[in-house]
C-alpha positions in Angstrom: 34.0 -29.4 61.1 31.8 -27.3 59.4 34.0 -26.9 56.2 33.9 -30.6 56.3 30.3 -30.8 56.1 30.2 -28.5 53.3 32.7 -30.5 51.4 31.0 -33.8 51.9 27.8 -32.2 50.8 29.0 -30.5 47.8 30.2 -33.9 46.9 26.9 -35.8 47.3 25.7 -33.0 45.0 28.0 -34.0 42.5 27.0 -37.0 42.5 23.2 -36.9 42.7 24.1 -34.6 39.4 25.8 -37.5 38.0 23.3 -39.4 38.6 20.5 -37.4 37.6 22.2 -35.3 34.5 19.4 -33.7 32.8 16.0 -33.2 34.1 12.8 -31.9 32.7 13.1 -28.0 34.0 16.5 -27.6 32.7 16.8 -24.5 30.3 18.6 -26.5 27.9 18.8 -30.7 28.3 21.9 -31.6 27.0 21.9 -35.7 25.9 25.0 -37.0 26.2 24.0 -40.8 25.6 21.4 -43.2 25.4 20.7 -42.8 29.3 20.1 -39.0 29.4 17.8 -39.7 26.7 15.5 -42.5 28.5 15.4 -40.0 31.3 14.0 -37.5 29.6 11.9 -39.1 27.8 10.1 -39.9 31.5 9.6 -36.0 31.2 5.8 -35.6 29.8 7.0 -31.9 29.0 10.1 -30.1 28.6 9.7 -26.4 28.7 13.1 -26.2 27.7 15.0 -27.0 24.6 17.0 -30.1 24.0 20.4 -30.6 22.6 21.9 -33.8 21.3 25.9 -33.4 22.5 28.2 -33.1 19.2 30.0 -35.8 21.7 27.6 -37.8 22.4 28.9 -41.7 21.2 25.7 -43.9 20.9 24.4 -44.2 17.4 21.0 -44.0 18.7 19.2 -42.0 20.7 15.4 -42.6 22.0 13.5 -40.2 22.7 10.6 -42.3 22.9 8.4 -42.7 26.4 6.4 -40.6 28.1 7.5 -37.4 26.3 5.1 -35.6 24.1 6.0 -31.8 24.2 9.3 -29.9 24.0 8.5 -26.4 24.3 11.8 -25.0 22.5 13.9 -26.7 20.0 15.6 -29.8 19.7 18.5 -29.6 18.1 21.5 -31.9 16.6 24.7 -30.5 14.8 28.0 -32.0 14.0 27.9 -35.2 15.4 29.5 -37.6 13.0 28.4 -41.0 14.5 24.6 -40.7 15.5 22.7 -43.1 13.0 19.2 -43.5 14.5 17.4 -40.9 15.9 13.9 -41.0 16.8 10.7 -41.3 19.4 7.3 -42.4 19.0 5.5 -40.6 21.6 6.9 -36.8 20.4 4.1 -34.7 19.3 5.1 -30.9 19.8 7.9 -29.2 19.0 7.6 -25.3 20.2 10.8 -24.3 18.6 12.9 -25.1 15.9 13.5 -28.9 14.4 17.6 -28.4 13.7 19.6 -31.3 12.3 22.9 -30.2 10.7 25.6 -31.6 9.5 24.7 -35.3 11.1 26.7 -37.1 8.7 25.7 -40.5 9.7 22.1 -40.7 10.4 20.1 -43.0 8.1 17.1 -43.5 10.2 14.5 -40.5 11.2 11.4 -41.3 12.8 9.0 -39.4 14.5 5.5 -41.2 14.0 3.4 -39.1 16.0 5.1 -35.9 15.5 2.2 -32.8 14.0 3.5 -29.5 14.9 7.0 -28.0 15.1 8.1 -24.4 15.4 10.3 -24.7 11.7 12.3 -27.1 10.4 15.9 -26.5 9.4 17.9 -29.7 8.2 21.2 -29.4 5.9 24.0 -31.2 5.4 22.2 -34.9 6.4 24.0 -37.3 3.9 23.0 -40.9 4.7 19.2 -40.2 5.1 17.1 -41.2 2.7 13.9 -40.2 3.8 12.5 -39.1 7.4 9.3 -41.1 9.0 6.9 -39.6 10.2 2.8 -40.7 10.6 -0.1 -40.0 9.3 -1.3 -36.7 8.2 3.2 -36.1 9.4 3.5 -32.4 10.2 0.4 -30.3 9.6 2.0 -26.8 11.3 5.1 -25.2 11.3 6.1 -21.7 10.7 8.7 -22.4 8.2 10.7 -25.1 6.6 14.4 -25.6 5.0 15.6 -28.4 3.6 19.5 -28.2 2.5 22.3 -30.2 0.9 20.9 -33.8 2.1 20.5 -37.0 0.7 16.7 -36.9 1.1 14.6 -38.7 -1.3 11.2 -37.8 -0.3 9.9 -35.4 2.0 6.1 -36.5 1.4 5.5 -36.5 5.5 5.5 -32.4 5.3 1.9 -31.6 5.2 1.4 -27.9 6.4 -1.8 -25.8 5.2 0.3 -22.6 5.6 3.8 -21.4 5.8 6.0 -18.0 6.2 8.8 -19.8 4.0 10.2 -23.0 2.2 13.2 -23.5 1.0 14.3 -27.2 -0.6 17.9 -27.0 -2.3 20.8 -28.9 -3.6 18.8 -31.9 -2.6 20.6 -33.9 -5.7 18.3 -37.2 -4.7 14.8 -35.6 -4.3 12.7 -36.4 -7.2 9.3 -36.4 -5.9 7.7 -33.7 -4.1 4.2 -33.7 -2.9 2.7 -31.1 -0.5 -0.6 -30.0 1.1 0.4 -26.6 1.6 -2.5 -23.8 0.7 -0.6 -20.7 1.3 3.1 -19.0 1.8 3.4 -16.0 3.5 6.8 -15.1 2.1 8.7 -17.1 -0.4 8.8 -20.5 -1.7 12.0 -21.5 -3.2 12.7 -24.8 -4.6 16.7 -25.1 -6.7 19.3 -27.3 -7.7 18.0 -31.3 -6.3 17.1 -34.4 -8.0 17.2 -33.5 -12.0 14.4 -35.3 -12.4 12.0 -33.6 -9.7 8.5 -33.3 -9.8 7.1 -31.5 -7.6 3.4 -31.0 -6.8 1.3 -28.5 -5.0 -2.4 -29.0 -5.8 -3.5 -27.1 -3.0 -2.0 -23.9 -2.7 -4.1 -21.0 -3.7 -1.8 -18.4 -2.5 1.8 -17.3 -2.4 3.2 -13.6 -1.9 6.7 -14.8 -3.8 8.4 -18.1 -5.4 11.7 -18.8 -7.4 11.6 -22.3 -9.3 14.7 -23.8 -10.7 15.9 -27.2 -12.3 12.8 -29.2 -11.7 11.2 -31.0 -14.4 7.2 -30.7 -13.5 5.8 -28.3 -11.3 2.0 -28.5 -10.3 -0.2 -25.3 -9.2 -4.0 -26.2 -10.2 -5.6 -24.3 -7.3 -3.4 -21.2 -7.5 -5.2 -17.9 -7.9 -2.7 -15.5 -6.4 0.8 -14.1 -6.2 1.4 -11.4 -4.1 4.6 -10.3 -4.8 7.0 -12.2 -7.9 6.7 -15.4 -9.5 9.8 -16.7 -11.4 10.9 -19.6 -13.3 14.6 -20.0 -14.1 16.4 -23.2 -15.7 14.2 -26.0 -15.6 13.0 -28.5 -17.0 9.5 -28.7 -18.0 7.7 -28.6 -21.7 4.7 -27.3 -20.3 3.4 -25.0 -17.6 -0.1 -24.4 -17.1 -1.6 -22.0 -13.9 -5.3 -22.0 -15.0 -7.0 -20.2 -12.2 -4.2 -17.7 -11.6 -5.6 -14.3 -12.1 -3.1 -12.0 -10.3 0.4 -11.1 -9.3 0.0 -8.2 -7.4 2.7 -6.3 -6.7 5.8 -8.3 -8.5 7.1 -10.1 -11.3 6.6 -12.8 -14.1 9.9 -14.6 -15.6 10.2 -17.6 -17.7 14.0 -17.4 -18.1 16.3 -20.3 -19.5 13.9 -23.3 -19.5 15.3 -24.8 -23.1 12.5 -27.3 -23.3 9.3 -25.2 -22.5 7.0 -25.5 -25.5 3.8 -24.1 -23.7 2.9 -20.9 -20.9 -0.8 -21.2 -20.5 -2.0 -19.1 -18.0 -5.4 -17.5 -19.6 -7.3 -16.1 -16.8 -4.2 -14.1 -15.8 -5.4 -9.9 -16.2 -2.9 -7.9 -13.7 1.0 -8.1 -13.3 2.2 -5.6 -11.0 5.8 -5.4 -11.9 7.7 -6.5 -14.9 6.9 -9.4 -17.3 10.0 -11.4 -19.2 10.0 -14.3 -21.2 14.0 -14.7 -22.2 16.1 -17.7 -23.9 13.7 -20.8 -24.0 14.7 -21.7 -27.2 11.9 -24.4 -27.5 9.1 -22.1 -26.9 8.1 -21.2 -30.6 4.4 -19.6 -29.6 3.9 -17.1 -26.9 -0.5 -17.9 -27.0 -1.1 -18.3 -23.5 -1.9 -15.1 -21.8 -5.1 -14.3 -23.8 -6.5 -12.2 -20.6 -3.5 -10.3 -19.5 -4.2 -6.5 -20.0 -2.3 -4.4 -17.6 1.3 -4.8 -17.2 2.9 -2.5 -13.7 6.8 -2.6 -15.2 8.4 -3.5 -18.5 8.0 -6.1 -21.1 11.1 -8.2 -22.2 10.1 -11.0 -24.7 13.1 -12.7 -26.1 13.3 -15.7 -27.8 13.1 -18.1 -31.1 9.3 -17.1 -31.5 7.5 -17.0 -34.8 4.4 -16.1 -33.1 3.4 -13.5 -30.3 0.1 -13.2 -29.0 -1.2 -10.5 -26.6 -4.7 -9.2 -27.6 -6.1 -8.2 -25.2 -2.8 -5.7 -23.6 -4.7 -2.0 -22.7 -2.0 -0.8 -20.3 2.1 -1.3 -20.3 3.9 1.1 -17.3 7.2 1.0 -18.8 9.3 -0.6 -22.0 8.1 -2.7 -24.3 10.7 -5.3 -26.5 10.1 -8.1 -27.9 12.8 -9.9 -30.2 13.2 -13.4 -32.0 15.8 -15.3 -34.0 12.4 -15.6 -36.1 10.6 -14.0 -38.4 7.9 -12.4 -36.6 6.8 -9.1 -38.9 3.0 -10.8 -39.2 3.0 -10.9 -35.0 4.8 -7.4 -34.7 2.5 -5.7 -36.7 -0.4 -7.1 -34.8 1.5 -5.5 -31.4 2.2 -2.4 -33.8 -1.2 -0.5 -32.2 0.4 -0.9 -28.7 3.2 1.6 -29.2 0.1 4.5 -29.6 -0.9 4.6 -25.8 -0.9 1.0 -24.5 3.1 1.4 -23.7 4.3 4.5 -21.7 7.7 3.8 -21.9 9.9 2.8 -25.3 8.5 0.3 -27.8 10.6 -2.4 -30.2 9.6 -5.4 -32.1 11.6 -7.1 -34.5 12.6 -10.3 -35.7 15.4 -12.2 -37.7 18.2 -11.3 -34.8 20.7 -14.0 -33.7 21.7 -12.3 -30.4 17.8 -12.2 -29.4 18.2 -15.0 -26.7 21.7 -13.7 -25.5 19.8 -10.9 -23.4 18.5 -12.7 -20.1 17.8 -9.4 -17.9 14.6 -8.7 -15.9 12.1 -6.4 -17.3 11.8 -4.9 -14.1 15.1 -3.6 -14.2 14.5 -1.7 -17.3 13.4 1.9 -17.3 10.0 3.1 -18.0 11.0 5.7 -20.4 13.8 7.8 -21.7 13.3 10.3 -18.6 15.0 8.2 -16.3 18.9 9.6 -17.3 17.4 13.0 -16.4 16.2 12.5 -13.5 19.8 10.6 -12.5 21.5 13.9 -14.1 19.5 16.1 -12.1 20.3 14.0 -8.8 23.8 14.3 -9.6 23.7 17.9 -10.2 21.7 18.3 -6.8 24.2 16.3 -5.1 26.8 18.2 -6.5 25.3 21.7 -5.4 24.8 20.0 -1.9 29.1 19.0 -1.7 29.7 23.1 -3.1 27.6 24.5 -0.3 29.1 22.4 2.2 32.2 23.2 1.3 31.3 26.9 1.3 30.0 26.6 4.4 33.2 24.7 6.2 35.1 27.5 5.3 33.4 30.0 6.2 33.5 28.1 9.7 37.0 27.7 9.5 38.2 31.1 8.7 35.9 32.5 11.7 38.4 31.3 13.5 41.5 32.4 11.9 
């Protein structure tokens, strides 16, 4: 009798869980369909994360209601026939904002939705741009956007991030952000040819790599903690007028074959190496009339006929510069430099045809000649170190023989 009653209870379990399938206190809400959705969005707070099933069949899912706050992340991967996804009463995401590989969704809309955890899309190919309200997300800790169909990512408004990363994006051409500081690194690569991207209030950055965009906006910038680099793009011009310092890393222009202009005058200080390699349109290097101290090396290769740093008074390690051009009147100006300015090895010439083949860092170039010494001297220290070893393993060994 009793076994009975267990049995008849376990059953009415199951069904008050078939019933009832996710709940608000659940670790992790799985939604399976439509009506798992609706229930939770009764939920004014999950503490929890949610989880749209890779199975679930409805090609849209609701999260709109009484639902303001999820407390972990909410997630959607693989699922090949969602096309609407959405909720106009989400405000709070605690955790991360994951939507990968969601082949199908063209509609994203999340009106009401400020704060998230990070966001972490890739592999979205029908969706042309998310909605979201009015000023759209103003915190998040980070933010990557990958391998989508996204046209315009405008609703992303954060004053501060740890890190960004937009790529392979081929149908982004507009960028506009809000965001006043990075805390780690900014990288933006390979979308829309045509991008422009904008960032009129950022005033600080510790690193950023920009590649294959054709505008890029900095006004406000006045700081780069660690490197700063510009590979393959697009742009004529580029003009940081209130950048004063890079701190501990580097400067590269590398690649950019229309560039005609570098203007950054009020920059004094680069901590680490400082290259300007194979943008063929760049004829005058004129814009870095306050630069004076230099942390690395100085590669400046190019088609130049004019190279202009007057007011240099302190160079760490190497200092090259070489053009397709004649550049004797500019390399006799720089002449003065190789007499205390430059610590490491000094070379300017012009009139060679294999000056933009060299696209190295300067950073990676040694300061001086002494650095082969100090690698023989390791090597012979290391070598001394095996001998004695040796010596002393069989000196062990026979011990015992």
């Amino acid at each position: 009798m009793l076994s009975k009653q267990i049995l008849s209870a376990t059953a009415a379990l199951s069904m008050v869980s078939g019933v009832f399938g996710v709940g608000c206190d659940d670790p992790t809400a799985t939604i399976a369909s439509q009506a798992d959705a609706t229930q939770l969005a009764e939920c004014e707070t999950i503490e929890g994360s949610v989880l749209i099933s890779a199975s679930a069949a409805d090609t849209t899912i609701d999260l709109g209601g009484k639902l303001t706050e999820i407390g972990g992340d909410l997630t959607a991967e693989n699922n090949g026939l969602l096309n609407t996804f959405q909720s106009d009463s989400l405000e709070t995401i605690g955790g991360a904002f994951t939507l990968k590989n969601v082949t199908k969704l063209s509609t994203l809309s999340f009106p009401k939705l400020g704060e998230v955890g990070s966001i972490d899309w890739a592999t979205l190919n029908a969706l042309p741009e998310p909605t979201f309200g009015n000023p759209g997300i103003t915190k998040a800790k980070s933010v990557v956007i990958a391998d989508t169909f996204i046209e315009n990512i405008d609703g992303i408004n954060v004053d501060s991030l740890t890190d960004m990363n937009i790529n392979n994006n081929r149908r982004l051409t507009k960028f506009s952000t809000s965001i006043k500081s990075l805390s780690n690194t900014l990288i933006i690569q390979a979308n829309g040819l045509n991008l422009s991207m904008e960032m009129p209030n950022l005033q600080w950055i510790a690193n950023m790599t920009i590649s294959n965009v054709t505008s890029f906006s900095v006004p406000s910038l006045h700081t780069v903690n660690g490197s700063m680099r510009f590979d393959s793009n697009y742009f004529e011009t580029f003009i940081a007028a209130n950048l004063t310092d890079i701190q501990d890393g580097d400067l590269s222009f590398v690649s950019n074959p229309q560039l005609t202009n570098i203007s950054i005058p009020t920059l004094t200080h680069i901590g680490g190496g400082f290259t300007v390699a194979n943008n063929t349109a760049l004829e005058k290097l004129d814009g870095f009339g306050g630069l004076n101290e230099i942390g690395g090396a100085v590669k400046v290769r190019g088609s130049f006929t004019d190279v202009e740093l007057p007011d240099l008074q302190d160079v760490k390690g190497a200092f090259e510069v070489v053009s397709t051009e004649d550049i004797s009147s500019s390399c006799d100006d720089l002449k003065s430099y190789d007499n205390g300015v430059v610590q490491g090895d000094y070379s300017c010439k012009g009139n060679d045809q294999n000056a933009n083949n060299d696209t190295s860092d300067a950073s990676s170039d040694g300061s001086n000649g002494g650095g082969s010494d100090n690698t023989d001297s390791a090597a012979s220290i290391s070598g001394v170190s095996t001998f004695v070893t040796l010596v002393s393993v069989g000196a062990f060994v026979a011990a015992f023989l």
